[in-house]
py3Dmol code that shows the C-alpha trace and the ligand (Angstrom):
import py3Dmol

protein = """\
ATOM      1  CA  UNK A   1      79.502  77.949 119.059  1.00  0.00           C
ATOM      2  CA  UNK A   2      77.853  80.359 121.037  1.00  0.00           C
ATOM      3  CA  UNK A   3      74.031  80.306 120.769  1.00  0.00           C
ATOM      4  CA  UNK A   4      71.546  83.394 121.157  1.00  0.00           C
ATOM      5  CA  UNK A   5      69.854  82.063 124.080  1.00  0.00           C
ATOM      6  CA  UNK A   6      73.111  80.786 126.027  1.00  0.00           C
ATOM      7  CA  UNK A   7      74.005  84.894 125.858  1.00  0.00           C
ATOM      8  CA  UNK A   8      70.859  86.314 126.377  1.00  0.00           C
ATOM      9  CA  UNK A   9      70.891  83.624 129.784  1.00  0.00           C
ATOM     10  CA  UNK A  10      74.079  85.790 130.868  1.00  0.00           C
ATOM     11  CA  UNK A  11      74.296  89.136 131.508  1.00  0.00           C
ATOM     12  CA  UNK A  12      73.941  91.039 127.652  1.00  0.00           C
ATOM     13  CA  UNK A  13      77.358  92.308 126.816  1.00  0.00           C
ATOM     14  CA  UNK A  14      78.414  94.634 124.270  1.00  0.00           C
ATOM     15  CA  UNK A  15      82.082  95.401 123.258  1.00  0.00           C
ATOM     16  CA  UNK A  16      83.165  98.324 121.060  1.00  0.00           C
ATOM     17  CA  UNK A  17      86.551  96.938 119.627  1.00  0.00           C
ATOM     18  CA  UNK A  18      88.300 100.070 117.907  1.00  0.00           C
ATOM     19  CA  UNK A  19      90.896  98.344 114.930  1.00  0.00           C
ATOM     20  CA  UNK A  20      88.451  95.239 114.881  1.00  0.00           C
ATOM     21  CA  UNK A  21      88.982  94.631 111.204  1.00  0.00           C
ATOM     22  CA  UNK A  22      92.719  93.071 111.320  1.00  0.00           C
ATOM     23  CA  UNK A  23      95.497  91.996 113.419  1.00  0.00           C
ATOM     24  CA  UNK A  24      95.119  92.072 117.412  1.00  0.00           C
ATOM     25  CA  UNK A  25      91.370  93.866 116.817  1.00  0.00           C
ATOM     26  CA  UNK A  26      89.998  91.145 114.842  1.00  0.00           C
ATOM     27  CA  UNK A  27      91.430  88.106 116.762  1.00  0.00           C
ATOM     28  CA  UNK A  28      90.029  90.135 119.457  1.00  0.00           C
ATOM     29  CA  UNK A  29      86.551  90.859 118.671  1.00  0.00           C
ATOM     30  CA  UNK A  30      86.308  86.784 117.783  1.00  0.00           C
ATOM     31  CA  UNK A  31      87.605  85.819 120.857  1.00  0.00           C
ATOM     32  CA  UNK A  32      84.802  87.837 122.551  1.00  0.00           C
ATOM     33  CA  UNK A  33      82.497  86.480 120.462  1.00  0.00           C
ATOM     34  CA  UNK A  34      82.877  83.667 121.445  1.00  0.00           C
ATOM     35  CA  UNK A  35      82.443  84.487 125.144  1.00  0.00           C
ATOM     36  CA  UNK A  36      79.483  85.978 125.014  1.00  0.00           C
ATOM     37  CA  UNK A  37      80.046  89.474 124.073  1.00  0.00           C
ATOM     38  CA  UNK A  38      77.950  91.633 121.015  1.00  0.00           C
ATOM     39  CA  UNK A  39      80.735  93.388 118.946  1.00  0.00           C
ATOM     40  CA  UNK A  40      80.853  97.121 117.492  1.00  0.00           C
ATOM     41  CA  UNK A  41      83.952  96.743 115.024  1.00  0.00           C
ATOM     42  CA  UNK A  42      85.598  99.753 114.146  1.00  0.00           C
ATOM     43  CA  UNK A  43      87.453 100.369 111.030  1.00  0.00           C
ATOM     44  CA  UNK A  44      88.848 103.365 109.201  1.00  0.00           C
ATOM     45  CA  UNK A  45      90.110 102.199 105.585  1.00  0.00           C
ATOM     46  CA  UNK A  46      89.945  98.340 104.772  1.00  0.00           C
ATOM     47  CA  UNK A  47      86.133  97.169 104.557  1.00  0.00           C
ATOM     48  CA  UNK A  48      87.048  94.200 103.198  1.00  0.00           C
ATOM     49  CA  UNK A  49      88.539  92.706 106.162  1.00  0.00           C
ATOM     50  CA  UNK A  50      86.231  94.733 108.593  1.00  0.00           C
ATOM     51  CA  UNK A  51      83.357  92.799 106.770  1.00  0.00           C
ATOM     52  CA  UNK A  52      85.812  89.456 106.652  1.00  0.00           C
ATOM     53  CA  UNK A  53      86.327  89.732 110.905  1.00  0.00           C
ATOM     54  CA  UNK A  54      82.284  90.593 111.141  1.00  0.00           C
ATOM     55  CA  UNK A  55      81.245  86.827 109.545  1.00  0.00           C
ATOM     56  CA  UNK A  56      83.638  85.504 111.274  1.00  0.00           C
ATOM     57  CA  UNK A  57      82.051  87.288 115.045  1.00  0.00           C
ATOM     58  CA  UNK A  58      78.161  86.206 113.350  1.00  0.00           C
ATOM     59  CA  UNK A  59      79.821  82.704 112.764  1.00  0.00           C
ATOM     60  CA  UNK A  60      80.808  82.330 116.641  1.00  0.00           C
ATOM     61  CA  UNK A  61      77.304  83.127 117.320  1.00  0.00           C
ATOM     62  CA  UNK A  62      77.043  86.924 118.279  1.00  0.00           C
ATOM     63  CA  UNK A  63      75.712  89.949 116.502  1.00  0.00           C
ATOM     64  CA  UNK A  64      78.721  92.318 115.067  1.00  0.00           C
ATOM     65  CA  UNK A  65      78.084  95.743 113.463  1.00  0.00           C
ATOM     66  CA  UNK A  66      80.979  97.030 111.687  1.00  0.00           C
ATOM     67  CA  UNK A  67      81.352 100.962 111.854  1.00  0.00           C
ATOM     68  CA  UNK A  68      83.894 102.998 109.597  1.00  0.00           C
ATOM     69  CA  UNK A  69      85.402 105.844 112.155  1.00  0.00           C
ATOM     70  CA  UNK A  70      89.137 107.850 112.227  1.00  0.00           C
ATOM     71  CA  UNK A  71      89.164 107.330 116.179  1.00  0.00           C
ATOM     72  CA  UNK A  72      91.215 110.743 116.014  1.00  0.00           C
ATOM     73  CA  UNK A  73      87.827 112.692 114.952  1.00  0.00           C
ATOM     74  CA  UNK A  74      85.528 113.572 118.368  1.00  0.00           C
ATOM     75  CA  UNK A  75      82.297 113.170 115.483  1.00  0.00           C
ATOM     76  CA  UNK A  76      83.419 110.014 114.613  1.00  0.00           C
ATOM     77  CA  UNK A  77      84.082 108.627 117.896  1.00  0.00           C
ATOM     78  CA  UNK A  78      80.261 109.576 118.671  1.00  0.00           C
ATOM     79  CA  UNK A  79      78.717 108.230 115.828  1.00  0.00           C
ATOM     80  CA  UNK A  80      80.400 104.438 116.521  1.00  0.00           C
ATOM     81  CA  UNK A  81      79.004 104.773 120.321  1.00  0.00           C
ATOM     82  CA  UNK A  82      75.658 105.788 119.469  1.00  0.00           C
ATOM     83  CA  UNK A  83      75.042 102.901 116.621  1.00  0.00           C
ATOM     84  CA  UNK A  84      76.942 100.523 118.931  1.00  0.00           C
ATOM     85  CA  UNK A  85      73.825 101.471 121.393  1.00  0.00           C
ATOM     86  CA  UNK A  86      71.157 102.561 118.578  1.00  0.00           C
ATOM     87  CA  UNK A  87      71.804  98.671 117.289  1.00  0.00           C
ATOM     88  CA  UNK A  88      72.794  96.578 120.156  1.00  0.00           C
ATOM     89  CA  UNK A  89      71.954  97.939 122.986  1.00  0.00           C
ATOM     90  CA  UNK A  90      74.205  99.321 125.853  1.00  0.00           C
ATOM     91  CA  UNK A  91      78.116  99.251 125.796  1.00  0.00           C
ATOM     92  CA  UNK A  92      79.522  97.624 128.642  1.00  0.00           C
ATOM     93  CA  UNK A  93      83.047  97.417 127.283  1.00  0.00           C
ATOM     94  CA  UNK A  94      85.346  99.010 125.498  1.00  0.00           C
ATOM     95  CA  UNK A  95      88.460  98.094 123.914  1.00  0.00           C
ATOM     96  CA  UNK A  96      90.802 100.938 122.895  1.00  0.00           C
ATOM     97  CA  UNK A  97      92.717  99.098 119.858  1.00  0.00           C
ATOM     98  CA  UNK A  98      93.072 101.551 116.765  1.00  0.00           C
ATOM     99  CA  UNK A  99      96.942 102.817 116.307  1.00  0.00           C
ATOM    100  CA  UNK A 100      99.214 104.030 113.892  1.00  0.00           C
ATOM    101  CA  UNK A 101     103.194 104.426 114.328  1.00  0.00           C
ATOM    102  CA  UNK A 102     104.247 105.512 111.024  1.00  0.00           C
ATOM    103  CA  UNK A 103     107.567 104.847 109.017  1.00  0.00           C
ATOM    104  CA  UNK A 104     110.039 103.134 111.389  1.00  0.00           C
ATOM    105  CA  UNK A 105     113.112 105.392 111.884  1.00  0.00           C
ATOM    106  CA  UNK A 106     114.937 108.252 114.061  1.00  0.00           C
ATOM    107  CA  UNK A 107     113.197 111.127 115.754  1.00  0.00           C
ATOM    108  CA  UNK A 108     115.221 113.398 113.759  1.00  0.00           C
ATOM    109  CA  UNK A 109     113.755 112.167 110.331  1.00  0.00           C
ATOM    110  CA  UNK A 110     110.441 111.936 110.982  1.00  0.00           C
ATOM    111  CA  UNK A 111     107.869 114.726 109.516  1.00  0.00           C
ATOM    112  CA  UNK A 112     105.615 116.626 111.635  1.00  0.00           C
ATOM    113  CA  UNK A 113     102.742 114.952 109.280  1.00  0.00           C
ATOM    114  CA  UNK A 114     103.679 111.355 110.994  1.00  0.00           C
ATOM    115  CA  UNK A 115     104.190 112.647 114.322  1.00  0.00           C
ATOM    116  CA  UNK A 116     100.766 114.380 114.466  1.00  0.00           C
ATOM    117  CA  UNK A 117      98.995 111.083 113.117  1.00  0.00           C
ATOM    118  CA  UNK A 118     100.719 109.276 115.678  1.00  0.00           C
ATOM    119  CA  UNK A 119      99.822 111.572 118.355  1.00  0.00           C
ATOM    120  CA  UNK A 120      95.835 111.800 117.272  1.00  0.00           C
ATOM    121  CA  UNK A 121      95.116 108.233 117.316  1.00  0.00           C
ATOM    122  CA  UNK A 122      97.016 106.731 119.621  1.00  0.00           C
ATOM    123  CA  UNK A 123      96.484 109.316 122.361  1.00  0.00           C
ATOM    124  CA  UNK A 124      93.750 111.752 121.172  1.00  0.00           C
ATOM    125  CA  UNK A 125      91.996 108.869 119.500  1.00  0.00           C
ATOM    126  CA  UNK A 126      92.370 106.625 122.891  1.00  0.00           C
ATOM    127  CA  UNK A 127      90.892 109.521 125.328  1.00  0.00           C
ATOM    128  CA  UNK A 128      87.899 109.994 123.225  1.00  0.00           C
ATOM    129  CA  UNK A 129      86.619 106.879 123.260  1.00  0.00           C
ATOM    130  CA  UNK A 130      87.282 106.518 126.789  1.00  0.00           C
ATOM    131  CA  UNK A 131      85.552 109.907 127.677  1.00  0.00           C
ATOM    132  CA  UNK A 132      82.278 108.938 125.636  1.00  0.00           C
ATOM    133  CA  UNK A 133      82.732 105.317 127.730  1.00  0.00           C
ATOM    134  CA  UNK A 134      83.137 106.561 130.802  1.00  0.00           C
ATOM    135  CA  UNK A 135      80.384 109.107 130.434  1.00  0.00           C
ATOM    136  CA  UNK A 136      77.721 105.899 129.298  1.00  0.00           C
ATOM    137  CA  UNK A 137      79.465 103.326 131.222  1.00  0.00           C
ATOM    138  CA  UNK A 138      79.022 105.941 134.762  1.00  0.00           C
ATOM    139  CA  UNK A 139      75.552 106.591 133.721  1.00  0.00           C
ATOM    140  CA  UNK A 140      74.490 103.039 133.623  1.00  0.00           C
ATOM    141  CA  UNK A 141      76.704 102.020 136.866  1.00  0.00           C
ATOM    142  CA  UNK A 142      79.953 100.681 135.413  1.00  0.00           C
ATOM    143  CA  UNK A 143      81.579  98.819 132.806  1.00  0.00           C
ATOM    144  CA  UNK A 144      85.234  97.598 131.427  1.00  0.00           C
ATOM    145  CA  UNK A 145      87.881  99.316 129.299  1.00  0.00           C
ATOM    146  CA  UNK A 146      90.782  97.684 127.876  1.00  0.00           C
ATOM    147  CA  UNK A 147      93.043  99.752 126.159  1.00  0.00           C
ATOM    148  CA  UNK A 148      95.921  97.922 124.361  1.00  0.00           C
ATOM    149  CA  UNK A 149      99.605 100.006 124.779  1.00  0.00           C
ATOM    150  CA  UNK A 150     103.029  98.620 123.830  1.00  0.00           C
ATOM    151  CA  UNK A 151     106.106  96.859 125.519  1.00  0.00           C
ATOM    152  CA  UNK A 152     107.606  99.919 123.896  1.00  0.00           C
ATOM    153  CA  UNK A 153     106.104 101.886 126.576  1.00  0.00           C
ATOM    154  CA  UNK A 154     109.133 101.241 128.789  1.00  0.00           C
ATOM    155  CA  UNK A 155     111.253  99.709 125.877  1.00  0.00           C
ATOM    156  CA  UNK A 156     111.095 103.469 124.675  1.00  0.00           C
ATOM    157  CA  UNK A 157     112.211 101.719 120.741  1.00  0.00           C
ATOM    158  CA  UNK A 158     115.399 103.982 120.007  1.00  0.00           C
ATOM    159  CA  UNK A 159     115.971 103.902 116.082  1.00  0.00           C
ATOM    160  CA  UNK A 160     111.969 102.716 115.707  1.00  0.00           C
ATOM    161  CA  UNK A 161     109.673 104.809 116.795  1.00  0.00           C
ATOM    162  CA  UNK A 162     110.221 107.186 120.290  1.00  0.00           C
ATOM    163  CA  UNK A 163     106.909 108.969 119.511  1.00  0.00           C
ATOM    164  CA  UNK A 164     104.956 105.784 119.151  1.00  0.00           C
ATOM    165  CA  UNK A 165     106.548 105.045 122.224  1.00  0.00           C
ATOM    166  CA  UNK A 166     105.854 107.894 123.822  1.00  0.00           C
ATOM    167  CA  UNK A 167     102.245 107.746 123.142  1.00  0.00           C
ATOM    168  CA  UNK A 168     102.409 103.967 124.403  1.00  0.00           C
ATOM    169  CA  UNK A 169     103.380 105.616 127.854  1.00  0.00           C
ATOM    170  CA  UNK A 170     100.646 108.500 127.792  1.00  0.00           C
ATOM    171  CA  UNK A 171      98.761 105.385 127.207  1.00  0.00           C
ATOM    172  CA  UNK A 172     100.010 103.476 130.232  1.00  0.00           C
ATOM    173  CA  UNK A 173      99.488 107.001 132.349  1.00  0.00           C
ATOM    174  CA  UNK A 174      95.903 107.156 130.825  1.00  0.00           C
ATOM    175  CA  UNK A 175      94.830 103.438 132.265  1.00  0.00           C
ATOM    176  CA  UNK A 176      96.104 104.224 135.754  1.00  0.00           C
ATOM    177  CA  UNK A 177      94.866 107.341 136.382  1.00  0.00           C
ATOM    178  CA  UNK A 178      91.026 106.738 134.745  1.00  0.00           C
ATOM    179  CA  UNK A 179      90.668 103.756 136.802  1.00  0.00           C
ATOM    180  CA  UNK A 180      91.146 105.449 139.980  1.00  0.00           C
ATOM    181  CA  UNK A 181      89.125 108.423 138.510  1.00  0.00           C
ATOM    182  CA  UNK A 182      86.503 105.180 137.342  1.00  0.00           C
ATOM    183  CA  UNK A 183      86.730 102.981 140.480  1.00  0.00           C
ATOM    184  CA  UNK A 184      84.021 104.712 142.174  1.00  0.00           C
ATOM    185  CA  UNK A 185      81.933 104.220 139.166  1.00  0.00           C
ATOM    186  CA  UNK A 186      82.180 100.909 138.666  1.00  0.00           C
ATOM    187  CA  UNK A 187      84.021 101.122 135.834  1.00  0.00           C
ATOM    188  CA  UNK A 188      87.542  98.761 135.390  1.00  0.00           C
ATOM    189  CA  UNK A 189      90.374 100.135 132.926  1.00  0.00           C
ATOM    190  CA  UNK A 190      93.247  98.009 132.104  1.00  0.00           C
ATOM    191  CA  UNK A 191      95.741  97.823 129.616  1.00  0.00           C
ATOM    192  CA  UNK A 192      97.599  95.166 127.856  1.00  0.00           C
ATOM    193  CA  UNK A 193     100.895  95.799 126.863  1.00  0.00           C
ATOM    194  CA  UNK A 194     101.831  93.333 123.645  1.00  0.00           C
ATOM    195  CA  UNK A 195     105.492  92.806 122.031  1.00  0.00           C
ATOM    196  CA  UNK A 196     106.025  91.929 118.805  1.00  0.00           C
ATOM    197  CA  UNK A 197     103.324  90.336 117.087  1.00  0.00           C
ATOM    198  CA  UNK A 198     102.772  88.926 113.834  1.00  0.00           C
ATOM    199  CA  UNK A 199     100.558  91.457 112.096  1.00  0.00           C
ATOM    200  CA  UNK A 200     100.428  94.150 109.239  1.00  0.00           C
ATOM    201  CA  UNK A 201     101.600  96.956 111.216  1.00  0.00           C
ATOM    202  CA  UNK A 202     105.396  96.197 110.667  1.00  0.00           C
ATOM    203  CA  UNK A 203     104.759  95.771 106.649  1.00  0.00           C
ATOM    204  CA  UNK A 204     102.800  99.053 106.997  1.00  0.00           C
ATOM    205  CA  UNK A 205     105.645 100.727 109.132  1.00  0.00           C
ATOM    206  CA  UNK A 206     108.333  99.569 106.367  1.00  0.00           C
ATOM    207  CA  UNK A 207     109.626  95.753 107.290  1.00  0.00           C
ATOM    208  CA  UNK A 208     107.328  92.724 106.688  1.00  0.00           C
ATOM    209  CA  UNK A 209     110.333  91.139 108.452  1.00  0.00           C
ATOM    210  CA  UNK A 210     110.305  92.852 111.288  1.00  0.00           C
ATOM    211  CA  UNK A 211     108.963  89.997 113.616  1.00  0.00           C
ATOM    212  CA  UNK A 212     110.822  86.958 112.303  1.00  0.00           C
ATOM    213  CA  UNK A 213     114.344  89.343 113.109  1.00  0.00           C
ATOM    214  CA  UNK A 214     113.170  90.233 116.326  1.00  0.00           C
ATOM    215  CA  UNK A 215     112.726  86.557 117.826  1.00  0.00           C
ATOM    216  CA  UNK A 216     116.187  86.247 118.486  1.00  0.00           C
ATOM    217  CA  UNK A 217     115.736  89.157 121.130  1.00  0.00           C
ATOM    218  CA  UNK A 218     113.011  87.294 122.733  1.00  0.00           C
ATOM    219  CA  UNK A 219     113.092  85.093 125.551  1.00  0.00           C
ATOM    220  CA  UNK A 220     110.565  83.192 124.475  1.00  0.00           C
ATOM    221  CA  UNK A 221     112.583  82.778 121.255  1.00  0.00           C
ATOM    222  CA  UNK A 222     109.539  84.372 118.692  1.00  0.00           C
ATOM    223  CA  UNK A 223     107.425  86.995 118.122  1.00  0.00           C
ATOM    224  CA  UNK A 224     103.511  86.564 119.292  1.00  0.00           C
ATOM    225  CA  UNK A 225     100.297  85.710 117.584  1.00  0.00           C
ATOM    226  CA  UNK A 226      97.244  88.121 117.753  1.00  0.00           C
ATOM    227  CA  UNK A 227      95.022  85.007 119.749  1.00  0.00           C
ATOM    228  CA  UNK A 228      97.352  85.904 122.298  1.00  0.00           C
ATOM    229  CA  UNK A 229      96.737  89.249 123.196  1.00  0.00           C
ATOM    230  CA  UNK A 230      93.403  88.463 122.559  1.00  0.00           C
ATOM    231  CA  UNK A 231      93.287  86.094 125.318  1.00  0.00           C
ATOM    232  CA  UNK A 232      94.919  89.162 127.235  1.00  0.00           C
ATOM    233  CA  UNK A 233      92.031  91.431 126.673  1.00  0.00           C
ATOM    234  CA  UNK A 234      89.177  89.069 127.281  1.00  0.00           C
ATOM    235  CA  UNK A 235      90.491  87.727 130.475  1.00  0.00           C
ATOM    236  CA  UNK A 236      90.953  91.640 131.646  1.00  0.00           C
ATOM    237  CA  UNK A 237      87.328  92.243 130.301  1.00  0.00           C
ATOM    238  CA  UNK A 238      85.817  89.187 132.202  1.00  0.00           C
ATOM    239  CA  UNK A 239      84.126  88.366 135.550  1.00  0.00           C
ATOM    240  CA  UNK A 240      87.672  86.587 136.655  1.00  0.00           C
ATOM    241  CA  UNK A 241      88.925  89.967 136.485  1.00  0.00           C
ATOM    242  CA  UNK A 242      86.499  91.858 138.764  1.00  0.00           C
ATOM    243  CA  UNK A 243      89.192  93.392 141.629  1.00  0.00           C
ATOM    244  CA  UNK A 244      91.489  93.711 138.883  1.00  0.00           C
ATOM    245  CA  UNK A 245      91.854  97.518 137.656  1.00  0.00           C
ATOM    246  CA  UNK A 246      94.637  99.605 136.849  1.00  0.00           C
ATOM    247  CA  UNK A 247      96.779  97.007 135.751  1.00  0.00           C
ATOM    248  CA  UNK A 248      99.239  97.307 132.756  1.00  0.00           C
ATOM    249  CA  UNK A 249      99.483  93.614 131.926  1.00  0.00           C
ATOM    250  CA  UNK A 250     102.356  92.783 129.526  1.00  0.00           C
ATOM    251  CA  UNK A 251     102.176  90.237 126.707  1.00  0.00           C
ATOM    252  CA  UNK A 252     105.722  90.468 125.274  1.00  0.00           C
ATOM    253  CA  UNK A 253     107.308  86.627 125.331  1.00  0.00           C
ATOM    254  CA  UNK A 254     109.596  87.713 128.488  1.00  0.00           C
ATOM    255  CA  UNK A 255     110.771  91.292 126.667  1.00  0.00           C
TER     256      UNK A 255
END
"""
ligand_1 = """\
48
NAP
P 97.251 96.595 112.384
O 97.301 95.169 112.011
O 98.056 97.588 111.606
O 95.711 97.055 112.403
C 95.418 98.381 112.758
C 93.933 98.508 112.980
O 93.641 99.847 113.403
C 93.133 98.270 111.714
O 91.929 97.666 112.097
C 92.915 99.679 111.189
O 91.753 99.797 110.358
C 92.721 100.439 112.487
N 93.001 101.860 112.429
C 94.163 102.483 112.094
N 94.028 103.812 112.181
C 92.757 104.058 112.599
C 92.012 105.226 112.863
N 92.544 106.448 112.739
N 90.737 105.087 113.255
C 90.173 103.878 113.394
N 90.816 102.722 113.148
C 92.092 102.822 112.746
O 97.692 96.835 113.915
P 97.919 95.786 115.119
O 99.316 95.331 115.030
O 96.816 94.833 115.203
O 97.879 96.823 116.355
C 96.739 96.992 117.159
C 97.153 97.722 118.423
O 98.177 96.966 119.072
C 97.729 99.109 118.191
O 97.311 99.986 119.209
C 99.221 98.881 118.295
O 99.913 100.036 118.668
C 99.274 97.800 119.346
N 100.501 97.008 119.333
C 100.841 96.260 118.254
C 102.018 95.524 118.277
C 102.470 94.676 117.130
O 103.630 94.205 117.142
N 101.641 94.428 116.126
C 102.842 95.576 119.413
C 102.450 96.341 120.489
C 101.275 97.053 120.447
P 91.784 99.414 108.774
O 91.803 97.913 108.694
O 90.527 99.985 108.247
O 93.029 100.041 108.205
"""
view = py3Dmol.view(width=600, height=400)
view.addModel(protein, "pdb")
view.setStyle({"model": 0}, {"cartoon": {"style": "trace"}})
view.addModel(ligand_1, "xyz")
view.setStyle({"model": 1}, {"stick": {}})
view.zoomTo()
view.show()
């Protein structure tokens, strides 16, 4: 267990995870906690589990404030970086987490409702919080962004979700691009680009099964576990990672 004083003997960091409460956010923002890092949770619905992931952060010895924000709303997205700073002082990392694909299915049946939600948090949502990081990261001589995309970036998941997809690839587009605009600055962004993994999204998107059917299709023969994207995004937001920016590093089992 991480102690106070073996953190404050390192360099203070402190990590807004967006989508801390469950799946890859949570086993996230515990990992980190465990190395070191101070964790801003975000959370839009469940504060149950946001509250659940927060012990768990305190229990691995670092300080966790859990913040309810839609990361599609600019107000929101303000409010979690100022308390993030108001309570724990400056944010040196960020990890761009929250998503949404709605009901799996074709293009052609989807509603303009789900594509819209899609769009706003996965993409609007995403360049928010990276504009309000890079402004305090810049101001304060650099930092780290992670922001997690999707094998279905290049996968493009005909019959699942193209839009989620798509907005995978703006994703993919965004990490490049900001950490040659961020370079200069300091600032690394990365992304980490998971398969399937065992979580609530596929229940949520219509089939609780959806990872068990999939392993066939997977080299590695099974879908992942949250602790190992996790793993992903801590390594990217460590000191092993310094020359490393602008790198979409895929998590996927071999898909
Ligand atoms: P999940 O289990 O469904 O959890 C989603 C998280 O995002 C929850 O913490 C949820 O908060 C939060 N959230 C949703 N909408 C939000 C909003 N508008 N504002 C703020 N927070 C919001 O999802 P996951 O599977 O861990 O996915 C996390 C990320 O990994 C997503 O970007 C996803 O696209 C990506 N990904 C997942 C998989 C996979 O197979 N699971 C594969 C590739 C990429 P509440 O708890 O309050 O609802």
């Amino acid at each position: 267990m991480a102690s106070r004083t073996t953190r404050t003997a390192r360099t203070a960091r402190t990590t807004v995870v967006t989508g801390g409460s469950r799946g890859i956010g949570a086993a996230t923002c515990v990992r980190l906690a465990g190395e070191g890092h101070d964790l801003v949770l975000g959370y839009v619905r469940d504060a149950a589990a946001a509250e659940a992931t927060a012990a768990a952060v305190r229990a691995a010895g670092a300080r966790c404030v859990a913040v309810r924000v839609d990361t599609s709303v600019e107000a929101d997205v303000e409010r979690l970086f100022d308390t993030a700073e108001s309570a724990l002082g400056p944010v040196t990392g960020l990890v761009n987490n929250a998503g949404v694909t709605g009901p799996l299915g074709r293009l052609a049946d989807a509603t303009t409702e789900d594509l819209r939600r899609v769009v706003e948090v996965n993409l609007l949502g995403y360049l928010l919080c990276c504009r309000r990081a890079a402004r305090d990261m810049a101001a304060r001589g650099g930092g780290a962004i992670v922001n997690v995309s999707s094998a279905a970036a290049t996968l493009g998941s005909p019959g699942d979700y193209v839009h989620y997809a798509a907005t995978k690839a703006a994703t993919d587009a965004l990490t490049v691009g900001l950490s040659k605009e961020l370079g200069p600055d300091g600032i690394r962004v990365n992304a980490v680009a998971p398969g399937i993994i065992e979580t609530d999204m596929h229940a949520t998107m219509g089939d609780p099964d959806r990872p068990a059917k999939a392993a066939a299709t997977i080299p590695l023969g099974r879908a992942g576990r949250p602790s190992e994207i996790a793993g992903a995004v801590a390594w990217l937001l460590s000191a092993d990672a310094s020359y490393t920016t602008g790198t979409i590093l895929r998590v996927a089992g071999g898909r």
